[in-house]
N, C-alpha and C positions, 0 to 999 in steps of 0.2 A: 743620519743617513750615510751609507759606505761608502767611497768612493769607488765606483765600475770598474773603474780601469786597475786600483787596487792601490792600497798603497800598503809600507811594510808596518805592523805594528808591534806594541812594545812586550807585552804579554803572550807567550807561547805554550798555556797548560793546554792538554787537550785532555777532556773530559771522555771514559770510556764507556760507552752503549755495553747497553745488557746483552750477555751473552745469547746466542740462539742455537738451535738444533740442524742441521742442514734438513730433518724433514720438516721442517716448521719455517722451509724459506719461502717458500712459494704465497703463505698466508701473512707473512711479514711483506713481500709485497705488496699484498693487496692490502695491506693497511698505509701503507706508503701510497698507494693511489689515490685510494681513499682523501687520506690525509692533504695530500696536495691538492686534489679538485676540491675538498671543502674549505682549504687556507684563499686557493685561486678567487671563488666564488663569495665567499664570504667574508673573507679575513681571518687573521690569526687571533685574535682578540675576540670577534664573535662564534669559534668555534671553540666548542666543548667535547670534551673525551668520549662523552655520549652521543654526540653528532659521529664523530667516528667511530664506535662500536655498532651505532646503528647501521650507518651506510656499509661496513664490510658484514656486518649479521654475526656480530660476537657479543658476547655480556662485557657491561662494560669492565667487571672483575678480573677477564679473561685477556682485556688487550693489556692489562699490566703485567703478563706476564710476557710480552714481546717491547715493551717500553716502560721505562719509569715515569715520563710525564709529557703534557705534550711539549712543551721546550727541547725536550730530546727526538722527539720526532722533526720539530721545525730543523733541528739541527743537522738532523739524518739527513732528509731531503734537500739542505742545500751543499752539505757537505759531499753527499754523492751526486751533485750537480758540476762541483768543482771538481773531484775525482775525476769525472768524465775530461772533464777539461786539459788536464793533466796530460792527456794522450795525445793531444794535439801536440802538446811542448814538446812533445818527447820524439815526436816524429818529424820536427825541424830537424833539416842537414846545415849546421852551421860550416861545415866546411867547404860550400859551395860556394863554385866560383862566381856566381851570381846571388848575391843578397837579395836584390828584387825581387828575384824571379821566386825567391823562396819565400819571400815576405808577401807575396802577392798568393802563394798557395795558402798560407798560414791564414792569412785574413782571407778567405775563401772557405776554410774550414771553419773557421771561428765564425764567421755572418752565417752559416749553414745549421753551426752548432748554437748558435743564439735565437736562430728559427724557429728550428723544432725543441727549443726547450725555452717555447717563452714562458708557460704556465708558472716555472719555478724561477725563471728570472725575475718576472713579475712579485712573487712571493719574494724573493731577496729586496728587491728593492723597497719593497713596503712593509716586510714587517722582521725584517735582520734587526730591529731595536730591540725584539724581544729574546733574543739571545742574551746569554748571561756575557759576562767581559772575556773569559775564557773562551767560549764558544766563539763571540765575535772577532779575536786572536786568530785563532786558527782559521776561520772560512776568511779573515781578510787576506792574512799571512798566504794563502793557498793561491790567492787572486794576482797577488805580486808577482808569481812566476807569468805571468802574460806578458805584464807590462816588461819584465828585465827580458825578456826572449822579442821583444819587440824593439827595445834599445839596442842590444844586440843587433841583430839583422842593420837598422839603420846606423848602426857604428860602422860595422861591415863594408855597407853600400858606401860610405864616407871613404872608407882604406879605399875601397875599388872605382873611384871617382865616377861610382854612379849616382853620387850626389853631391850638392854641393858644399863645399866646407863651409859656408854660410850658414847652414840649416844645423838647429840647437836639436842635438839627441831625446834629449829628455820631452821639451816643447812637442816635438814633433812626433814621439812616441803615443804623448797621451793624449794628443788631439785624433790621429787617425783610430788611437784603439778605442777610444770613446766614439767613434764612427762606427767601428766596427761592431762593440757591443751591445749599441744602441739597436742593434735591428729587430729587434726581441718588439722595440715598443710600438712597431709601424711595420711591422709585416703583416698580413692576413693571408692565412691557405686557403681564400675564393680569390685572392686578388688575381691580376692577369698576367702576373707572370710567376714561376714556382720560387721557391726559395733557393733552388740550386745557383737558376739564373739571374736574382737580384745581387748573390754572395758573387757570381764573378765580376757585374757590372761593378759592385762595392768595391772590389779587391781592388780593381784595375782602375776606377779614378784618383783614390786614396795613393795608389804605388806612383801613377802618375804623374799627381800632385807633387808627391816627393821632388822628382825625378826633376818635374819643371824649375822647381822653388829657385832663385837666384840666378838663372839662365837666362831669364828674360828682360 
Protein backbone atom coordinates (compact mmCIF):
# COMPACT_ATOMS: atom_id res chain seq x y z
CA UNK A 1 0.00 0.00 0.00
CA UNK A 2 1.40 3.68 -1.00
CA UNK A 3 1.85 6.03 1.06
CA UNK A 4 -0.97 9.24 0.35
CA UNK A 5 0.98 11.75 1.25
CA UNK A 6 3.77 10.32 -1.05
CA UNK A 7 7.00 9.41 -0.50
CA UNK A 8 10.19 9.59 -2.89
CA UNK A 9 11.02 6.31 -4.61
CA UNK A 10 14.10 4.57 -5.84
CA UNK A 11 13.20 3.56 -9.53
CA UNK A 12 12.22 6.21 -12.05
CA UNK A 13 11.55 4.24 -15.60
CA UNK A 14 8.39 5.44 -16.87
CA UNK A 15 6.65 3.20 -19.17
CA UNK A 16 5.29 4.77 -22.68
CA UNK A 17 1.27 4.34 -23.63
CA UNK A 18 0.29 3.63 -27.01
CA UNK A 19 0.30 6.20 -29.25
CA UNK A 20 -3.30 7.76 -30.21
CA UNK A 21 -4.88 9.80 -33.12
CA UNK A 22 -6.19 13.07 -31.72
CA UNK A 23 -9.55 11.86 -33.76
CA UNK A 24 -9.64 8.84 -31.70
CA UNK A 25 -9.44 10.95 -28.26
CA UNK A 26 -12.90 11.44 -27.46
CA UNK A 27 -13.38 7.29 -27.52
CA UNK A 28 -10.13 6.76 -25.52
CA UNK A 29 -12.03 8.81 -23.01
CA UNK A 30 -14.74 7.00 -22.86
CA UNK A 31 -12.71 3.90 -22.31
CA UNK A 32 -11.10 5.58 -19.38
CA UNK A 33 -14.57 6.22 -17.92
CA UNK A 34 -15.47 3.16 -18.46
CA UNK A 35 -12.49 1.72 -16.99
CA UNK A 36 -12.60 3.68 -13.85
CA UNK A 37 -16.42 3.00 -12.87
CA UNK A 38 -15.61 -0.73 -13.47
CA UNK A 39 -12.18 -0.68 -11.23
CA UNK A 40 -14.45 1.73 -8.62
CA UNK A 41 -17.39 -0.80 -8.52
CA UNK A 42 -15.77 -3.77 -8.87
CA UNK A 43 -12.08 -3.88 -8.40
CA UNK A 44 -9.02 -4.14 -10.60
CA UNK A 45 -8.66 -7.89 -10.23
CA UNK A 46 -12.38 -8.75 -10.98
CA UNK A 47 -12.51 -6.73 -14.08
CA UNK A 48 -11.74 -8.02 -17.45
CA UNK A 49 -10.87 -6.40 -20.81
CA UNK A 50 -14.27 -7.58 -21.86
CA UNK A 51 -16.06 -6.01 -19.03
CA UNK A 52 -14.67 -2.97 -20.49
CA UNK A 53 -15.28 -3.41 -24.14
CA UNK A 54 -18.66 -4.19 -23.30
CA UNK A 55 -19.43 -1.29 -21.07
CA UNK A 56 -17.98 1.38 -23.82
CA UNK A 57 -19.72 -0.97 -26.95
CA UNK A 58 -16.31 -1.90 -28.72
CA UNK A 59 -14.90 -5.59 -29.64
CA UNK A 60 -12.91 -6.60 -27.38
CA UNK A 61 -10.02 -6.76 -30.31
CA UNK A 62 -10.69 -3.15 -31.01
CA UNK A 63 -9.89 -1.69 -27.33
CA UNK A 64 -6.22 -3.02 -28.13
CA UNK A 65 -5.80 -0.82 -30.20
CA UNK A 66 -6.13 2.24 -27.76
CA UNK A 67 -4.21 0.07 -24.85
CA UNK A 68 -1.95 -2.69 -24.63
CA UNK A 69 -3.33 -4.11 -21.35
CA UNK A 70 -5.32 -3.26 -18.54
CA UNK A 71 -2.38 -2.53 -16.15
CA UNK A 72 -1.74 0.19 -18.64
CA UNK A 73 -5.02 1.56 -18.29
CA UNK A 74 -5.00 1.27 -14.30
CA UNK A 75 -1.91 3.30 -14.88
CA UNK A 76 -3.47 5.86 -17.32
CA UNK A 77 -6.16 6.69 -14.90
CA UNK A 78 -4.12 7.29 -11.90
CA UNK A 79 -1.38 8.80 -13.59
CA UNK A 80 -3.73 11.35 -15.07
CA UNK A 81 -5.18 11.66 -11.54
CA UNK A 82 -1.74 12.93 -10.42
CA UNK A 83 -1.16 15.19 -13.56
CA UNK A 84 -4.13 16.93 -12.54
CA UNK A 85 -2.54 17.44 -9.17
CA UNK A 86 0.30 18.82 -10.56
CA UNK A 87 -1.54 22.11 -11.28
CA UNK A 88 -2.26 22.80 -7.90
CA UNK A 89 1.78 22.81 -7.15
CA UNK A 90 2.32 24.91 -9.72
CA UNK A 91 -0.09 27.60 -8.69
CA UNK A 92 1.52 28.09 -5.16
CA UNK A 93 3.12 31.59 -4.76
CA UNK A 94 6.08 30.64 -2.70
CA UNK A 95 7.14 34.00 -2.63
CA UNK A 96 4.61 35.27 -0.50
CA UNK A 97 4.60 37.18 2.27
CA UNK A 98 2.45 35.04 4.11
CA UNK A 99 3.04 31.23 3.99
CA UNK A 100 -0.27 30.49 5.80
CA UNK A 101 -2.24 32.23 3.92
CA UNK A 102 -1.00 30.27 0.89
CA UNK A 103 -0.87 26.94 2.55
CA UNK A 104 -4.31 27.43 3.71
CA UNK A 105 -5.39 28.07 -0.25
CA UNK A 106 -3.36 24.96 -1.32
CA UNK A 107 -5.03 22.60 1.25
CA UNK A 108 -8.35 24.14 -0.01
CA UNK A 109 -7.58 23.12 -3.43
CA UNK A 110 -6.21 19.94 -2.68
CA UNK A 111 -9.52 18.81 -0.04
CA UNK A 112 -11.61 20.18 -3.29
CA UNK A 113 -9.46 18.12 -5.55
CA UNK A 114 -9.72 14.89 -3.43
CA UNK A 115 -13.51 15.47 -3.47
CA UNK A 116 -14.41 15.43 -6.64
CA UNK A 117 -11.92 12.75 -7.66
CA UNK A 118 -12.64 10.28 -5.03
CA UNK A 119 -13.67 7.46 -7.59
CA UNK A 120 -9.84 7.22 -8.69
CA UNK A 121 -8.40 7.98 -5.17
CA UNK A 122 -10.30 5.10 -4.19
CA UNK A 123 -8.76 2.97 -7.02
CA UNK A 124 -5.25 4.32 -6.02
CA UNK A 125 -5.60 3.20 -2.67
CA UNK A 126 -6.77 -0.32 -3.48
CA UNK A 127 -5.56 -1.53 -6.17
CA UNK A 128 -1.88 0.68 -6.96
CA UNK A 129 -0.30 -3.00 -6.00
CA UNK A 130 -1.16 -3.94 -9.29
CA UNK A 131 1.06 -1.66 -10.99
CA UNK A 132 4.26 -3.07 -12.24
CA UNK A 133 7.54 -1.38 -10.05
CA UNK A 134 8.02 1.06 -12.88
CA UNK A 135 4.66 2.08 -12.98
CA UNK A 136 4.48 2.26 -9.22
CA UNK A 137 7.94 4.68 -9.37
CA UNK A 138 6.49 7.13 -11.20
CA UNK A 139 2.73 7.67 -9.85
CA UNK A 140 4.65 7.59 -6.26
CA UNK A 141 7.63 9.85 -7.41
CA UNK A 142 4.62 12.23 -8.83
CA UNK A 143 2.91 12.30 -5.35
CA UNK A 144 6.19 13.69 -3.59
CA UNK A 145 5.72 17.04 -5.19
CA UNK A 146 2.69 17.45 -2.49
CA UNK A 147 4.36 16.63 0.31
CA UNK A 148 7.92 18.97 -0.52
CA UNK A 149 5.46 22.13 -1.58
CA UNK A 150 3.91 21.48 1.83
CA UNK A 151 7.27 21.39 3.71
CA UNK A 152 8.06 24.35 1.94
CA UNK A 153 5.08 26.60 2.83
CA UNK A 154 5.66 25.36 6.69
CA UNK A 155 9.52 26.00 6.34
CA UNK A 156 8.34 29.49 5.24
CA UNK A 157 5.81 30.10 7.83
CA UNK A 158 8.86 29.14 10.36
CA UNK A 159 11.32 32.06 8.64
CA UNK A 160 8.11 34.48 9.09
CA UNK A 161 7.51 33.52 12.69
CA UNK A 162 4.19 32.44 11.82
CA UNK A 163 5.02 29.34 13.47
CA UNK A 164 6.72 28.14 16.06
CA UNK A 165 10.34 26.99 15.77
CA UNK A 166 9.23 24.21 17.95
CA UNK A 167 7.08 22.68 15.25
CA UNK A 168 9.13 19.60 13.25
CA UNK A 169 8.69 20.39 9.28
CA UNK A 170 8.67 17.23 8.09
CA UNK A 171 6.23 15.69 11.31
CA UNK A 172 3.95 18.41 10.58
CA UNK A 173 3.84 18.37 6.87
CA UNK A 174 2.70 14.76 6.76
CA UNK A 175 0.16 14.76 9.36
CA UNK A 176 -1.98 17.90 7.94
CA UNK A 177 -1.49 16.38 4.23
CA UNK A 178 -2.68 13.09 5.22
CA UNK A 179 -5.64 15.36 6.68
CA UNK A 180 -6.03 16.83 3.74
CA UNK A 181 -5.96 13.86 1.35
CA UNK A 182 -7.89 11.75 3.34
CA UNK A 183 -11.26 13.66 2.30
CA UNK A 184 -11.67 11.47 -0.68
CA UNK A 185 -12.58 8.66 2.11
CA UNK A 186 -15.48 10.60 4.00
CA UNK A 187 -16.90 12.98 1.87
CA UNK A 188 -20.44 12.23 0.27
CA UNK A 189 -22.13 14.82 -2.43
CA UNK A 190 -25.83 14.29 -0.50
CA UNK A 191 -24.09 15.13 2.56
CA UNK A 192 -25.12 18.71 4.17
CA UNK A 193 -22.61 20.64 3.31
CA UNK A 194 -20.82 20.83 -0.44
CA UNK A 195 -17.21 19.95 -0.81
CA UNK A 196 -16.29 23.57 -1.47
CA UNK A 197 -17.27 24.18 2.13
CA UNK A 198 -15.92 21.13 3.96
CA UNK A 199 -12.18 22.11 1.82
CA UNK A 200 -12.36 25.65 3.68
CA UNK A 201 -13.53 24.52 7.09
CA UNK A 202 -10.29 21.61 6.46
CA UNK A 203 -7.84 24.26 5.36
CA UNK A 204 -8.49 26.56 8.14
CA UNK A 205 -8.39 24.18 11.31
CA UNK A 206 -5.36 22.23 9.92
CA UNK A 207 -3.50 26.10 9.19
CA UNK A 208 -4.71 26.89 12.53
CA UNK A 209 -3.48 24.00 14.29
CA UNK A 210 -0.08 24.97 12.87
CA UNK A 211 -0.23 28.37 13.95
CA UNK A 212 -1.29 27.42 17.59
CA UNK A 213 1.26 24.38 18.05
CA UNK A 214 3.85 25.62 21.00
CA UNK A 215 2.08 28.97 21.92
CA UNK A 216 0.09 27.59 24.37
Amino acid sequence: MPDIAGNLPVETAQPTPRKRHAKSQRRWELIIEASTALFKERGFAATSMQDISDRVGLQKGSLYYYVDSKEMLLFEILRDLHRGGEALVDHINFETGDPLGELRSYFVQISIYSGRHADRLGIFTRDFQFLDQAQQSEIIRERFMYRHATERLIALAKERGQVSDLLDVHTAAQTVLRAVTAVFEWYRPDGPLSIEEIAVQNAAILVQGLAAFGRT
